[in-house]
GUTI-889621 format. One line per 3 residues: their letters; for each residue x, y, z of C-alpha. Coordinates in pm, 1 decimal, decimal comma. Example, Ala and Ser with C-alpha at 12.3 -4.5 7.8 and 13.67 -1.06 7.14 Angstrom:
AS = 1230,0 -450,0 780,0  1367,0 -106,0 714,0
END
This chain:
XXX = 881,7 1813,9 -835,2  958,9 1843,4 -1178,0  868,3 1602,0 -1479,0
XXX = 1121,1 1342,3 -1443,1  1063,5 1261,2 -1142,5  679,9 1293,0 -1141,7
XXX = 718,0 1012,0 -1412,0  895,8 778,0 -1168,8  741,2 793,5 -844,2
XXX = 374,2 836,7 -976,8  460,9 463,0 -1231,2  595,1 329,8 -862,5
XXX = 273,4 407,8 -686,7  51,7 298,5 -967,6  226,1 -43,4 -954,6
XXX = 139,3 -38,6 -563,3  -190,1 43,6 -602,7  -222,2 -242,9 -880,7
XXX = -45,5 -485,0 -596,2  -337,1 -372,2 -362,6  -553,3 -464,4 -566,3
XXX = -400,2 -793,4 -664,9  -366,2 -918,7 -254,8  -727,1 -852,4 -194,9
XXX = -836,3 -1030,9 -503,9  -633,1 -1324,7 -442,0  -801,5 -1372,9 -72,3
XXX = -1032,7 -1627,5 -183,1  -829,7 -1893,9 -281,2  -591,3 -1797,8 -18,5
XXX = -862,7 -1899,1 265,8  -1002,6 -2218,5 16,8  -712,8 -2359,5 -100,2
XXX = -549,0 -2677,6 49,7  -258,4 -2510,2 210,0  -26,7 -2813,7 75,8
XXX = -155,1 -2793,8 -286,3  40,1 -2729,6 -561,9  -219,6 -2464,8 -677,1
XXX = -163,0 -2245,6 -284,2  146,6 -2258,8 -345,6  155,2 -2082,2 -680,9
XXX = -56,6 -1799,5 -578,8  73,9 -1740,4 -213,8  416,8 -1676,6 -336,7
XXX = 271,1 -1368,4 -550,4  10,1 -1257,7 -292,4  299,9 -1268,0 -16,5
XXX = 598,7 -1117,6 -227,2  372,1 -841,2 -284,5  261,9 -746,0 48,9
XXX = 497,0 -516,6 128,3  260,9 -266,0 -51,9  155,5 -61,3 278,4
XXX = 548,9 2,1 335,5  573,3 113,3 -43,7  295,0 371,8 -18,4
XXX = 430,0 503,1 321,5  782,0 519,0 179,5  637,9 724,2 -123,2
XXX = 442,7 952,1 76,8  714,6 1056,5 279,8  950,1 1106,4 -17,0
XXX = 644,1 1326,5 -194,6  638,5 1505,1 110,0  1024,4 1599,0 125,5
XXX = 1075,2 1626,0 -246,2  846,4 1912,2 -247,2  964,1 2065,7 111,4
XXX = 953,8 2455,4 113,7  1096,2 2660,4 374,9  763,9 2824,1 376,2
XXX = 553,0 2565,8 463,6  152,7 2608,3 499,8  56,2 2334,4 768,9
XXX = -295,4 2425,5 756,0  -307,2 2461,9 359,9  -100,6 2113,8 329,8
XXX = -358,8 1913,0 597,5  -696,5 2039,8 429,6  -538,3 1951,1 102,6
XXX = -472,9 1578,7 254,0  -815,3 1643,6 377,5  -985,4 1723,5 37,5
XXX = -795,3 1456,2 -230,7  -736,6 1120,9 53,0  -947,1 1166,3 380,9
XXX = -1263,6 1292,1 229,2  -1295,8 1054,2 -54,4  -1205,3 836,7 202,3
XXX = -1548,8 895,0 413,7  -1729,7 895,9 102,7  -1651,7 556,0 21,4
XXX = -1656,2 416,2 328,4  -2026,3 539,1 350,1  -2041,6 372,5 20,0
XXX = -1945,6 89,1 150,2  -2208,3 73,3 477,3  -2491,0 119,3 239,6
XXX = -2369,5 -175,2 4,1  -2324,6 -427,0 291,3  -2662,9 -301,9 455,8
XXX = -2840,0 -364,6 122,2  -2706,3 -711,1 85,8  -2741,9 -798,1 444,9
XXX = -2388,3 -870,7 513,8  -2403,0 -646,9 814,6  -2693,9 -525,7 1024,6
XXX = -2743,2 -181,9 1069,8  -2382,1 -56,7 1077,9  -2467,6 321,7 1042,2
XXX = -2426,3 379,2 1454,0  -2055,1 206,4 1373,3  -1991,0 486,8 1063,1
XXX = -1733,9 687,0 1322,2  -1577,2 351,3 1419,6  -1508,4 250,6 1045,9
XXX = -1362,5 575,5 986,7  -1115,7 578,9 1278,8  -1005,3 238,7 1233,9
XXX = -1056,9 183,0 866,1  -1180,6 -152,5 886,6  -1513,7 -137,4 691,5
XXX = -1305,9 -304,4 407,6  -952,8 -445,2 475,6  -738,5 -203,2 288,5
XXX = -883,4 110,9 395,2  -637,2 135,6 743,7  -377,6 246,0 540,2
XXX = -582,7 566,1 514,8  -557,5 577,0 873,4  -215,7 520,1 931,1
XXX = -139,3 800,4 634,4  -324,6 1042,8 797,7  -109,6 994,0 1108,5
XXX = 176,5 1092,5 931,5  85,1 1405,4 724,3  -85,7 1542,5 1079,0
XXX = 239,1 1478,9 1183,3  421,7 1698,2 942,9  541,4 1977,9 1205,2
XXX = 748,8 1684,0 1389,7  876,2 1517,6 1103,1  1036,1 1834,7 902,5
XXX = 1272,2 1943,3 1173,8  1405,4 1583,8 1331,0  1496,5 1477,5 936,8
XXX = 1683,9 1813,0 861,3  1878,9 1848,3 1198,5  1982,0 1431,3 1218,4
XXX = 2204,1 1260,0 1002,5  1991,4 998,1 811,9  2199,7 676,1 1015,5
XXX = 2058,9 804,0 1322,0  1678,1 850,5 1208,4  1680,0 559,0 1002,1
XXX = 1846,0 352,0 1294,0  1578,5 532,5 1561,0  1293,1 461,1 1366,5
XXX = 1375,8 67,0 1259,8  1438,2 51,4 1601,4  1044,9 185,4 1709,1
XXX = 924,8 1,3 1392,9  1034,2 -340,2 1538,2  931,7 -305,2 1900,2
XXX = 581,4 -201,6 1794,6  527,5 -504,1 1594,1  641,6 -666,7 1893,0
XXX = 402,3 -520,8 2105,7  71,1 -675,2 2176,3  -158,2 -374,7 2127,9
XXX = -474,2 -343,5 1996,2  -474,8 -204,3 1674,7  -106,2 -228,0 1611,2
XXX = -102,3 -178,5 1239,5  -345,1 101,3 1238,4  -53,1 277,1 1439,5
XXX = 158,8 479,3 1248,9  491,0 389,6 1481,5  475,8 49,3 1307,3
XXX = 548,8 226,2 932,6  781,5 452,9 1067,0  1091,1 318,8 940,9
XXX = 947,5 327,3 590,0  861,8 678,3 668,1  1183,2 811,9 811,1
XXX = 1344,2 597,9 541,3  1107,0 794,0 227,3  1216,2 1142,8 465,3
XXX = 1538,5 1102,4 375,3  1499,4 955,8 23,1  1292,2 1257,5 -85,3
XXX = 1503,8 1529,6 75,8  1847,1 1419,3 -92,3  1679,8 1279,1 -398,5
XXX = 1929,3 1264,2 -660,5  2197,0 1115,3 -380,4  1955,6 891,1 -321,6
XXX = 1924,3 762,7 -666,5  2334,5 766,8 -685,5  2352,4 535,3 -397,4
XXX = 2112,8 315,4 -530,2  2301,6 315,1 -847,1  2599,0 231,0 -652,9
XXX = 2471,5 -77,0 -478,4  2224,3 -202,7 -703,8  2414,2 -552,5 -734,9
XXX = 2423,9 -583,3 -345,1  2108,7 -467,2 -315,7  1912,4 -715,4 -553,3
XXX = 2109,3 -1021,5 -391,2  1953,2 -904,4 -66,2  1645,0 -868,2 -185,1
XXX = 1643,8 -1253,7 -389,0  1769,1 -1358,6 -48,9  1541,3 -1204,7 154,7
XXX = 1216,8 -1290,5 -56,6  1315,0 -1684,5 -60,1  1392,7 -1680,0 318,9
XXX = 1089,6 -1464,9 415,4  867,4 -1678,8 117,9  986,0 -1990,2 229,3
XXX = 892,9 -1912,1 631,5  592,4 -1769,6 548,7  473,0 -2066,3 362,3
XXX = 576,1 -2349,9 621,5  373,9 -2095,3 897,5  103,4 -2083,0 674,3
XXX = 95,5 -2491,7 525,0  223,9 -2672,9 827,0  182,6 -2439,3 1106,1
XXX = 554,7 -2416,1 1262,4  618,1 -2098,6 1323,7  970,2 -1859,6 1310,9
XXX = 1122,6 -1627,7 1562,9  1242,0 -1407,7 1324,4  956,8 -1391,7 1095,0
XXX = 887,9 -1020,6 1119,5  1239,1 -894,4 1089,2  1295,2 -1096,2 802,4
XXX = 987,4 -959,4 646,6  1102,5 -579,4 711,5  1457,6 -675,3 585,8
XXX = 1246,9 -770,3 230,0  1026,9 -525,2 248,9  1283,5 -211,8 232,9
XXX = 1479,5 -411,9 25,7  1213,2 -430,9 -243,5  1145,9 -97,1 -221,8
XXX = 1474,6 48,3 -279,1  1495,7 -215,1 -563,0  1189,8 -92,6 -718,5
XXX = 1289,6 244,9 -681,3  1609,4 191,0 -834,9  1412,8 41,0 -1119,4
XXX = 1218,5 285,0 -1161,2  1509,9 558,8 -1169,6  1608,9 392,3 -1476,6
XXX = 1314,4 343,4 -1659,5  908,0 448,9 -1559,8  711,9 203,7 -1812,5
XXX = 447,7 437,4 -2008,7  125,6 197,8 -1926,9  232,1 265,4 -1550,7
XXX = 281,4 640,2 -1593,3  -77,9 629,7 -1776,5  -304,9 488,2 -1540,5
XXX = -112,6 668,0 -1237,9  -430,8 927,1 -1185,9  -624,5 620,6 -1140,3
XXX = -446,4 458,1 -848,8  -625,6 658,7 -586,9  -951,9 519,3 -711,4
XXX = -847,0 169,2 -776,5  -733,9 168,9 -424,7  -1098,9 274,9 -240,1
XXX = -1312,7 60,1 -515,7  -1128,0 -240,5 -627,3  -1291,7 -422,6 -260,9
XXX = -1637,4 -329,6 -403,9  -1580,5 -521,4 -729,7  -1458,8 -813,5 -568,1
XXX = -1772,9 -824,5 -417,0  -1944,5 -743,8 -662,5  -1834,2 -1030,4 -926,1
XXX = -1820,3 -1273,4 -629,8  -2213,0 -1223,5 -647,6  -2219,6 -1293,9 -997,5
XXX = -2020,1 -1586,9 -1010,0  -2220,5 -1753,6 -722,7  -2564,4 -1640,5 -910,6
XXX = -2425,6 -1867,2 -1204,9  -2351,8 -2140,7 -993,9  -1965,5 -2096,4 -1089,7
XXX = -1757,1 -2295,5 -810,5  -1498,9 -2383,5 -935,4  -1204,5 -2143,5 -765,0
XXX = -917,2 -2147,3 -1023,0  -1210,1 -2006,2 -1254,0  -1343,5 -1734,0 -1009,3
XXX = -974,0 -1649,3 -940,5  -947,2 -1530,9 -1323,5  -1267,7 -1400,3 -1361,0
XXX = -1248,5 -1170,2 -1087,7  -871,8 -1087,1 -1171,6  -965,6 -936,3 -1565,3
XXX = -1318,7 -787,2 -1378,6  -1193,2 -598,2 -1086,8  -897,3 -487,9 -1271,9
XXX = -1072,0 -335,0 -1567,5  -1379,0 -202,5 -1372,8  -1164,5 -66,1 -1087,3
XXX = -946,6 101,6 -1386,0  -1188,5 242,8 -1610,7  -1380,2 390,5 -1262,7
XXX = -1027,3 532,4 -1207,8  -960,6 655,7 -1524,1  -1291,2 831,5 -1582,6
XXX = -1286,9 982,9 -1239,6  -929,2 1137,9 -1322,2  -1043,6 1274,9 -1656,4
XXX = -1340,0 1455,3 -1514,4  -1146,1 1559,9 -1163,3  -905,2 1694,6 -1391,6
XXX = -1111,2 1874,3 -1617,3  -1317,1 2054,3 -1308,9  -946,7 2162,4 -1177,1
XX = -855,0 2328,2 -1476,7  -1147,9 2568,3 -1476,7
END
């Protein structure tokens, strides 16, 4: 992958990683809010628009994967590399995480539970994505031959296809499985593997593409919110929120094709970290603001928005410097 592109798709997963972040931080006056307040209605627009983040970092992964495809490709190299910079940070922090709620007596004794956390990811909400990620790159072998020998309508169309049914489906676990990401996959596959025809055909429907995507949002927005304030529910509700969810990402990538802002493209080593610790500063600050005796949830909302973003970042940062540093010797 050369520079250029580095530049781009690292600024597009730092922005995901800071819409992670932004979801879980917004969950309190999500669940506290009057649902038919003025004030619930300006922050579930943002916290809903942007929760197409799981599809963005499984889109990404597969295009990382196929932008660097080799004809010589090391399966077991490429898995205990997965293993070393995602899964095992990912155990470490999910022990983190047991020993934090133990010592605050959130949980009771979760340590028999450790191998449940880590298969399901569920010790702190964002951590399944792990999971599902993990499906994929174990995966590899399948995925490398079925995108080079069919045409991208037919694996896209096969995959939307699975990707819809399974959300369908009422199975345990459902978006811990990786068939319900797999159009996003598929869809990254391709994207990575014909990368600069990619970007062309962005290029080429950008003005379609952002009408879909303003349509899309409003329709998906505006039956998400009536769900969500008055209860009445949608047929369509999960296709529509598919339809905006690719959409935005090909948007965004488009975007980012033209320009990767520098603050993005800074803080991109950080993401990773941001990710696994930005849960444990929520909770964190949440104790501090009930130790003062702050209530009121307009103030905790910005007080935990500059806090968890700045401590999550500067953990980030600092990890990335010293990771770094230990690499290059």
């Amino acid at each position: 992958m050369n520079r250029e592109k580095r530049r781009e798709i690292y600024a597009f997963n730092a922005l995901l990683f800071l819409l992670a972040a932004f979801i879980h931080v917004s969950s309190e006056p999500i669940q506290q809010l009057n649902r038919q307040s003025a004030q619930f209605m300006l922050i579930v627009i943002p916290w809903h628009l942007a929760s197409f983040v799981t599809q963005g970092f499984v889109f990404l992964s597969g295009l990382k994967l196929f932008l660097n495809d080799r004809d010589a490709f090391n399966y077991p190299r490429f898995i205990w590399r997965r293993f070393l910079k995602i899964y095992l940070p990912y155990v470490l922090w999910t022990a983190g995480y047991c020993l934090y709620f133990w010592q605050r007596g959130i949980y009771g004794p979760i340590w028999p539970d450790f191998g449940k956390y880590l298969l399901l990811g569920n010790i702190v909400s964002p951590f399944y994505f792990i999971v599902v990620i993990m499906q994929f790159y174990l995966l590899t072998p399948m995925w490398r031959p079925a995108v080079k020998k069919l045409p991208p309508a037919a694996g896209i169309g096969l995959a939307i296809a699975v990707t819809l049914i399974m959300k369908r489906l009422p199975i345990p676990y459902n978006d811990r499985l990786f068939t319900t990401y797999l159009f996003y996959w598929i869809m990254g596959c391709y994207a990575g593997r014909r990368y600069e025809g990619f970007k062309t055909l962005l290029s080429k429907r950008a003005a379609p593409l952002f009408v879909c995507v303003v349509s899309a949002a409003a329709a998906d927005m505006f039956l998400k919110y009536r769900l969500m304030a008055w209860g009445l529910n949608a047929p369509c509700l999960e296709e529509l929120h598919t339809l905006y969810g690719a959409a935005m990402i090909l948007v965004l990538a488009y975007c980012f094709s033209l320009r990767a802002p520098r603050p993005l493209q800074k803080i991109s080593g950080a993401g990773f970290t941001v990710f696994l610790s930005h849960v444990l500063f929520i909770n964190i600050i949440n104790e501090r603001l009930d130790f003062y005796g702050i209530t009121k949830i307009s103030v905790r909302f910005g007080v935990r928005l500059v806090f968890v973003y700045a401590l999550s970042l500067l953990l980030g940062l600092l990890w990335n410097r010293i990771s770094t540093r230990v690499e290059l010797r």
